[in-house]
Structures are given as structure tokens and as C-alpha cells.
C-alpha atoms as a printed R data frame, in Angstrom:
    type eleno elety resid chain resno       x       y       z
1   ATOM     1    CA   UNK     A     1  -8.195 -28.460 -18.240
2   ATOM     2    CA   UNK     A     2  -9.298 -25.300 -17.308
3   ATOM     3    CA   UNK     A     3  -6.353 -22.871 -18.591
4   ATOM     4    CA   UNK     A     4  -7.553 -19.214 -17.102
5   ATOM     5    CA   UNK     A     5  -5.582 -19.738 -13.810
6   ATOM     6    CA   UNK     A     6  -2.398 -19.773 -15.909
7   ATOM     7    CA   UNK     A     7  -3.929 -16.995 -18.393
8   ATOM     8    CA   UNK     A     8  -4.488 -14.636 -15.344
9   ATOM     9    CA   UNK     A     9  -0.662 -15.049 -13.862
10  ATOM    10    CA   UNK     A    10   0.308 -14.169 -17.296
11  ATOM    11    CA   UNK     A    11  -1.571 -11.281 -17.953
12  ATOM    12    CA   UNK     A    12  -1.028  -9.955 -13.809
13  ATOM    13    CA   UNK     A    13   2.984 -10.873 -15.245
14  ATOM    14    CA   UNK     A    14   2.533  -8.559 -18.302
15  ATOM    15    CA   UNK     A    15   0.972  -5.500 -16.689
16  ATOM    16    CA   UNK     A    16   3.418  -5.863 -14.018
17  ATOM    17    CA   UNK     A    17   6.317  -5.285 -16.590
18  ATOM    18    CA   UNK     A    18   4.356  -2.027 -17.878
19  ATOM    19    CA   UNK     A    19   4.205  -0.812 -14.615
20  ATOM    20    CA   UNK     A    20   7.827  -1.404 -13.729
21  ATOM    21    CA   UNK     A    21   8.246   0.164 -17.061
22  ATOM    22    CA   UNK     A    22   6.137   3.376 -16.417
23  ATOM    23    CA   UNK     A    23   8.081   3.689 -12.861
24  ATOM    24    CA   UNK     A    24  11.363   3.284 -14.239
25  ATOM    25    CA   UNK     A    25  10.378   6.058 -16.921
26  ATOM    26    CA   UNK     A    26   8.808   8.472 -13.913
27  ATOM    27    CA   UNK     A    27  12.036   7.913 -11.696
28  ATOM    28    CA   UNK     A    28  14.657   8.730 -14.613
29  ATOM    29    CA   UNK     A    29  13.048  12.122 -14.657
30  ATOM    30    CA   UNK     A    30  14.349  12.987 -11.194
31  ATOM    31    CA   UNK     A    31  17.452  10.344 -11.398
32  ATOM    32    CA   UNK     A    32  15.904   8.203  -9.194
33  ATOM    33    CA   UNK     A    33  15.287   4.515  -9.295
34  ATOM    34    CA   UNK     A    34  11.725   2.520  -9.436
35  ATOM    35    CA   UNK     A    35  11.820   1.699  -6.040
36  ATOM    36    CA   UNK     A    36  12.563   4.588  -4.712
37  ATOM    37    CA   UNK     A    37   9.014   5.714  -6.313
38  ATOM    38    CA   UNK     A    38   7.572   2.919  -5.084
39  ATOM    39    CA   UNK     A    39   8.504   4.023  -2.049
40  ATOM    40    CA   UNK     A    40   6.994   7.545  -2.159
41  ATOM    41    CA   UNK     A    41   4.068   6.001  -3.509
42  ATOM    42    CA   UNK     A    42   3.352   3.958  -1.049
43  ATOM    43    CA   UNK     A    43   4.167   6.453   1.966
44  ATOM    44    CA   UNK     A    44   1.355   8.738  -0.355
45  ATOM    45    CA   UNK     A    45  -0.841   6.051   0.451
46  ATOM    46    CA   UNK     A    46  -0.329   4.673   4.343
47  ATOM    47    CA   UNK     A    47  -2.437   4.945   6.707
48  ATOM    48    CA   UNK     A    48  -0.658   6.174  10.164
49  ATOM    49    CA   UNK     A    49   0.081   2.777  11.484
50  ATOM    50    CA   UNK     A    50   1.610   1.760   8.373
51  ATOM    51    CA   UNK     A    51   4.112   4.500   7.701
52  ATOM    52    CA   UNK     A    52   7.527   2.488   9.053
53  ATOM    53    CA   UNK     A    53  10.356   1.216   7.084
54  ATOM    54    CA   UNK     A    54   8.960  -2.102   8.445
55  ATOM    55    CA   UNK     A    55   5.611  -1.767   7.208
56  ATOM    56    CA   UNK     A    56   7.316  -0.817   3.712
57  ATOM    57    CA   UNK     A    57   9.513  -3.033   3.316
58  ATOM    58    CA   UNK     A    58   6.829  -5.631   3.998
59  ATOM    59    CA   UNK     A    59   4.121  -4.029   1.730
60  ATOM    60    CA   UNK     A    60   6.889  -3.743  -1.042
61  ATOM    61    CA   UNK     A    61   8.250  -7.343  -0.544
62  ATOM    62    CA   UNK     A    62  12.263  -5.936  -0.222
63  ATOM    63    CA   UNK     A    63  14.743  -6.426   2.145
64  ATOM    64    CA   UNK     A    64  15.309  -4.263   5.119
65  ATOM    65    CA   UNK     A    65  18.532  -3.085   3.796
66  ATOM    66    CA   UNK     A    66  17.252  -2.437   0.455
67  ATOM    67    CA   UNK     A    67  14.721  -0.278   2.212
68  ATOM    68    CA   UNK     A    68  16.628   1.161   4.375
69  ATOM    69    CA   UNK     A    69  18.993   2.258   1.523
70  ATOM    70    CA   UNK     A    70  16.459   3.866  -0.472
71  ATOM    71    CA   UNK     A    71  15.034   5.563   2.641
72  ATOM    72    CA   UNK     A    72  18.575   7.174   3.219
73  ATOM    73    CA   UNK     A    73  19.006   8.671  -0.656
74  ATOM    74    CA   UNK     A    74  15.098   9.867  -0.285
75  ATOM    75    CA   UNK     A    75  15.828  12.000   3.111
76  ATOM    76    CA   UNK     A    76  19.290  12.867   1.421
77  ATOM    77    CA   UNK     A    77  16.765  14.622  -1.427
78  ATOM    78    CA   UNK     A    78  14.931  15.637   0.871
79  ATOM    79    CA   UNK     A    79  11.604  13.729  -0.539
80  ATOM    80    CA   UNK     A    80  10.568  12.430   2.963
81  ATOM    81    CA   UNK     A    81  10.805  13.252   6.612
82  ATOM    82    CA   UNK     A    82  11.618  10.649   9.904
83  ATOM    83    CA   UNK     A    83  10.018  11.334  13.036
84  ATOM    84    CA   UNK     A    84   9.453   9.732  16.461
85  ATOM    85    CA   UNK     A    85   6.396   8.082  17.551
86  ATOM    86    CA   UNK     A    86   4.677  10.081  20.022
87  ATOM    87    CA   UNK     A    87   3.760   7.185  22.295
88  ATOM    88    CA   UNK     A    88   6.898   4.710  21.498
89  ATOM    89    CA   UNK     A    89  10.231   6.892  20.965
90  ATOM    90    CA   UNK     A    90  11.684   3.828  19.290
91  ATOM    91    CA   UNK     A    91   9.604   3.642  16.562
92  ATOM    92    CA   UNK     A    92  10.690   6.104  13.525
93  ATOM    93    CA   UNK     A    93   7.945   6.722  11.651
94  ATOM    94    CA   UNK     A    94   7.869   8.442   7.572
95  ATOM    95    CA   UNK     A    95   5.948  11.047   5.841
96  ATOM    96    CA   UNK     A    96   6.653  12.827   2.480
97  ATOM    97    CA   UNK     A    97   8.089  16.005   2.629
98  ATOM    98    CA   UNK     A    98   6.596  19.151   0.655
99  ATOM    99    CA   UNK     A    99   8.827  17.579  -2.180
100 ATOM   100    CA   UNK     A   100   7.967  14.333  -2.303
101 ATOM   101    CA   UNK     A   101   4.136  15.398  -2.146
102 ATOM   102    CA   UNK     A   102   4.960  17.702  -5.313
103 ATOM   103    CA   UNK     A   103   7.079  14.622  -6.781
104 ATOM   104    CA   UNK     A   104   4.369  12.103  -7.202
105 ATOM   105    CA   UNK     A   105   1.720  15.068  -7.954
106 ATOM   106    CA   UNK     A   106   3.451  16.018 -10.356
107 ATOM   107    CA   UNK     A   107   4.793  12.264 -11.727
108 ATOM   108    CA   UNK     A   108   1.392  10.563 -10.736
109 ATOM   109    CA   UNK     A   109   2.915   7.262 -11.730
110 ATOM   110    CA   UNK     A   110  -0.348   5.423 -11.820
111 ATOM   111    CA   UNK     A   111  -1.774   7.815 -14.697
112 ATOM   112    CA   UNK     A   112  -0.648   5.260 -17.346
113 ATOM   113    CA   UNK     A   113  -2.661   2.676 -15.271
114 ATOM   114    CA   UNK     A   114  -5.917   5.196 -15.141
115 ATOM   115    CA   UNK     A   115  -5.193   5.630 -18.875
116 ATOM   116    CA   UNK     A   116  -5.337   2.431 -20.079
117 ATOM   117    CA   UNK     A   117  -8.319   1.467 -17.957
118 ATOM   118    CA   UNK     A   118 -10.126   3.978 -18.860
119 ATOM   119    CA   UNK     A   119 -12.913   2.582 -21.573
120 ATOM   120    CA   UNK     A   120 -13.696  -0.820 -19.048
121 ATOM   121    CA   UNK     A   121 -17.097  -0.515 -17.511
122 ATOM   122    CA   UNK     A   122 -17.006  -0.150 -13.812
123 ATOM   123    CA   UNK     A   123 -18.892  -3.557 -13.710
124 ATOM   124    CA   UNK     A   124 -16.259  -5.267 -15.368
125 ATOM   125    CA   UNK     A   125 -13.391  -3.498 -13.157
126 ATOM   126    CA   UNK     A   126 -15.250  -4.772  -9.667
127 ATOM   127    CA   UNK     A   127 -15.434  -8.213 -11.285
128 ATOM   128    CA   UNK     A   128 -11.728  -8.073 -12.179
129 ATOM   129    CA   UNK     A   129 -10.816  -6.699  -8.787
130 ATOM   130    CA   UNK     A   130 -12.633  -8.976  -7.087
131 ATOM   131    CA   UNK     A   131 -10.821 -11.887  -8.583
132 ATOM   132    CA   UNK     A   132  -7.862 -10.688  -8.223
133 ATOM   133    CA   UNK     A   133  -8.141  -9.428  -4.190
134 ATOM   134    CA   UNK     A   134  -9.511 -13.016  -3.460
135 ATOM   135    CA   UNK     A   135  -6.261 -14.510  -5.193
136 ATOM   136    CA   UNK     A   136  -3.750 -11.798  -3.579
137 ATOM   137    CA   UNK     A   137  -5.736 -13.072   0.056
138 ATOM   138    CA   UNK     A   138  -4.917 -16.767  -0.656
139 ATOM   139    CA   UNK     A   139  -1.380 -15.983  -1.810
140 ATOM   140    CA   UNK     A   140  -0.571 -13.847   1.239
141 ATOM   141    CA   UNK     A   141  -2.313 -16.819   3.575
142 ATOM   142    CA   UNK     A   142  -0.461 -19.373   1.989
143 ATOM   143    CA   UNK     A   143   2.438 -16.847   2.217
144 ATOM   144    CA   UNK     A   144   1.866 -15.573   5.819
145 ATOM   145    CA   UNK     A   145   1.948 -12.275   4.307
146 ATOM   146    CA   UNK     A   146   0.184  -9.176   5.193
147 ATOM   147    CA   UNK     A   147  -2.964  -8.528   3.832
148 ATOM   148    CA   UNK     A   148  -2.979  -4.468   3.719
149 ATOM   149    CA   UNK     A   149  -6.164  -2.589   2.439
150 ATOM   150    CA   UNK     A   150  -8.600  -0.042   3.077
151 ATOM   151    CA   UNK     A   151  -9.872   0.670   6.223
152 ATOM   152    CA   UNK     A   152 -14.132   0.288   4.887
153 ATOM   153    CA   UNK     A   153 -12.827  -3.424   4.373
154 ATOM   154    CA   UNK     A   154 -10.873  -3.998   7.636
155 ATOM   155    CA   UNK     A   155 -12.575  -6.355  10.074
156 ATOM   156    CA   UNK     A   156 -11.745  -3.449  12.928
157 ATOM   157    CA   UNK     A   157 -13.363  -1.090  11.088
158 ATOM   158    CA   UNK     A   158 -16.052   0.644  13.047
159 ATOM   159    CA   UNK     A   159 -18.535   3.621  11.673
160 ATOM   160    CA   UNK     A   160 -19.485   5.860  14.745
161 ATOM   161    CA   UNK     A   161 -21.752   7.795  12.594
162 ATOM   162    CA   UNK     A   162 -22.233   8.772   9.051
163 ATOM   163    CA   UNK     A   163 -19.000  10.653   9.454
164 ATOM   164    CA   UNK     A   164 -17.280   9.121  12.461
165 ATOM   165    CA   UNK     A   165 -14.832   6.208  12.164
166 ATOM   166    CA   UNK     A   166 -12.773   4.504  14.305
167 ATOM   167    CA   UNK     A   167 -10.515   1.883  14.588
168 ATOM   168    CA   UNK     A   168 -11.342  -0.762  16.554
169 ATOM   169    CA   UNK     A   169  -8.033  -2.752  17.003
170 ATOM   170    CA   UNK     A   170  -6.423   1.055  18.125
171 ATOM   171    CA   UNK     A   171  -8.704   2.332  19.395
172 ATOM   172    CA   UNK     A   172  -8.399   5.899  17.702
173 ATOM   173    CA   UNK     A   173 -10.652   7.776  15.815
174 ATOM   174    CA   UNK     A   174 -10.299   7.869  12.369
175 ATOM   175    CA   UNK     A   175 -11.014  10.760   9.368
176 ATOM   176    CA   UNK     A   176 -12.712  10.133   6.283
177 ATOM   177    CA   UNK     A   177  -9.386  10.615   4.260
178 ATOM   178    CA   UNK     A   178  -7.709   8.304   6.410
179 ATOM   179    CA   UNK     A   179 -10.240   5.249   6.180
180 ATOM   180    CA   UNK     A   180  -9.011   5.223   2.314
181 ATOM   181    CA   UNK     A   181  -5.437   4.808   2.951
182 ATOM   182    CA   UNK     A   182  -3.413   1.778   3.221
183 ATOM   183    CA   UNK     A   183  -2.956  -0.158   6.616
184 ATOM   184    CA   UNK     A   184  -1.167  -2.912   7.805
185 ATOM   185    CA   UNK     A   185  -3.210  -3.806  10.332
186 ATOM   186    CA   UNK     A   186  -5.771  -4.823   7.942
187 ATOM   187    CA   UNK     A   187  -7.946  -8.108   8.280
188 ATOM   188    CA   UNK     A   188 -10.516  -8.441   5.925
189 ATOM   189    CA   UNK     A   189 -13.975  -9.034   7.113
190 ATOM   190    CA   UNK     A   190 -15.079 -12.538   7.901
191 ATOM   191    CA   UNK     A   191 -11.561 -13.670   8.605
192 ATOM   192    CA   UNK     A   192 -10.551 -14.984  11.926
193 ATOM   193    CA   UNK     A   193  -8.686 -12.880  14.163
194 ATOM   194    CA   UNK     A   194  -5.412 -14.668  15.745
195 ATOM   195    CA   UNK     A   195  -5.639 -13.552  19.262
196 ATOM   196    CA   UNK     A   196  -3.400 -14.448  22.213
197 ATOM   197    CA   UNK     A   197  -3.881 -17.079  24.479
198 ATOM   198    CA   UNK     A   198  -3.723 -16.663  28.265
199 ATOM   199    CA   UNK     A   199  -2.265 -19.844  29.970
């Protein structure tokens, strides 16, 4: 019986608890707690479609209230900012204030990550992310999760030119920067799109 399966979960288990580890040593520094980093982290990394306490809370697998505690103490410290949608006045969306872009500059919280990968061979890192994205698809399928990635990887992904981008789910045009950020909307190439049916 093949026993890497089991080897892989425990190994994905172990570097999980050194992560938690680094971001509960990063958020003591400011008093905060892990998933409040987690939280600036990931609003570092979102994509404009993906910067909601919905989008969040799914990305980060918490409850709404959790989320929409920690979102509360972060404005209270001023580390982020709310704003309105421009087209749906409903929708609050989140950015990082000036302080929460110098917090994680400063904390970079995945430098202990960067660190310890640092002597694998880039061959061996797309191997090992490849495994590992094709088992985080299947678990989110089997899940009904979200997939989130990078827009270069995004089914809807369109390249007007060698530097024009746009979305084509949204419609809008996209900058390089933003084609590397995080999006919810994500569907990974070669997977089916659920579309509506018209009776």
C-alpha cells in the first residue's frame, strides 16, 4: 500500500503548525492575534473582487463573526480601511491602511517560509506545487469550496497584448500587478464553467 498520500497530509500538517507558529510569533509583536495577520495578509494579496469580509472569511475558512470580529479590532488600529463599492453601495469592500501596509512590510510573515525553502531547486518546488494545487483543487471540489488563484491561471483570463489584461468574467481591464493577486472568481483552466440555465 502506497503510504505517500498519508506522508504528504502529515508533512502539509507539520508545516502548517510552523506557520501558525511563525504568525503567532509576528502578531505578539504588535499584540495582535494570528488571524488577525492572516487577515492583513490576505487583504495584501486580493485582487479587487476579492477584498470583502465574505471573500475572507471564505479564503480563510472562519466564520463570519469571527471575521467580522477581527475586522472591527483591525479598523479600531487603524490597520485597514472599509469603503463602498462604487457600482453596488451595499457591498463594503477592504484595503490596508498606510499601517497595515507598513505592518506586514515590516513583519513579512512568510520570510520564515522563503527561508527555509531557500536551498530547493526551482524544479523541485514546481513539482511540489504542482502536487499540492492539484490536491487543494480536488479538496475544494469535493468541498464545494472556492478555488482562489492567480489571475495567469484563471480560465477568464484574457491577454490583450503583451501588456494588456483583462478579465473576461468582469469585463475590466486588468494591470500587470493585479493579474498576480488573489481572486475569488478564479476557475482554473480546463474546468467547466457552471453557467445559468434559461428555462
Amino acid at each position: 500500500m502506497d503510504k505517500s498520500p498519508q506522508v504528504l497530509l502529515e508533512l502539509v500538517e507539520r508545516l502548517s503548525n510552523l506557520m501558525r507558529a511563525e504568525f503567532r510569533r509576528v502578531s505578539s509583536d504588535e499584540q495582535l492575534q494570528p488571524v488577525h495577520v492572516q487577515a492583513l495578509t490576505y487583504l495584501a494579496r486580493a485582487n479587487r473582487y476579492s477584498n470583502t469580509p465574505q471573500a475572507m472569511a471564505e479564503y480563510l475558512g472562519l466564520t463570519k463573526g469571527t471575521v467580522s470580529q477581527s475586522l472591527l479590532l483591525l479598523d479600531r488600529r487603524g490597520l485597514i480601511e472599509r469603503y463602498q463599492d462604487d457600482l453596488d453601495r451595499r457591498v463594503v469592500r477592504l484595503r490596508l491602511s498606510q499601517a497595515g501596509d507598513a505592518f506586514i512590510a515590516e513583519a513579512q510573515p512568510q520570510l520564515a517560509w522563503q527561508h527555509a525553502t531557500r536551498n530547493i531547486s526551482p524544479n523541485r518546488i514546481r513539482n511540489a506545487v504542482s502536487a499540492l494545487r492539484e490536491t487543494l483543487a480536488t479538496f475544494q471540489e469535493d468541498n464545494e469550496g472556492r478555488a482562489f488563484g492567480q489571475c495567469h491561471g484563471c480560465q477568464h483570463f484574457e491577454r490583450l497584448s503583451t501588456r494588456a489584461y483583462r478579465c473576461g468574467l468582469m469585463g475590466d481591464r486588468l494591470s500587470g500587478p493585479e493579474t498576480k493577486r488573489i481572486c475569488w472568481l478564479y476557475v482554473q483552466k480546463g474546468t467547466a464553467v457552471e453557467e445559468d440555465e434559461d428555462d
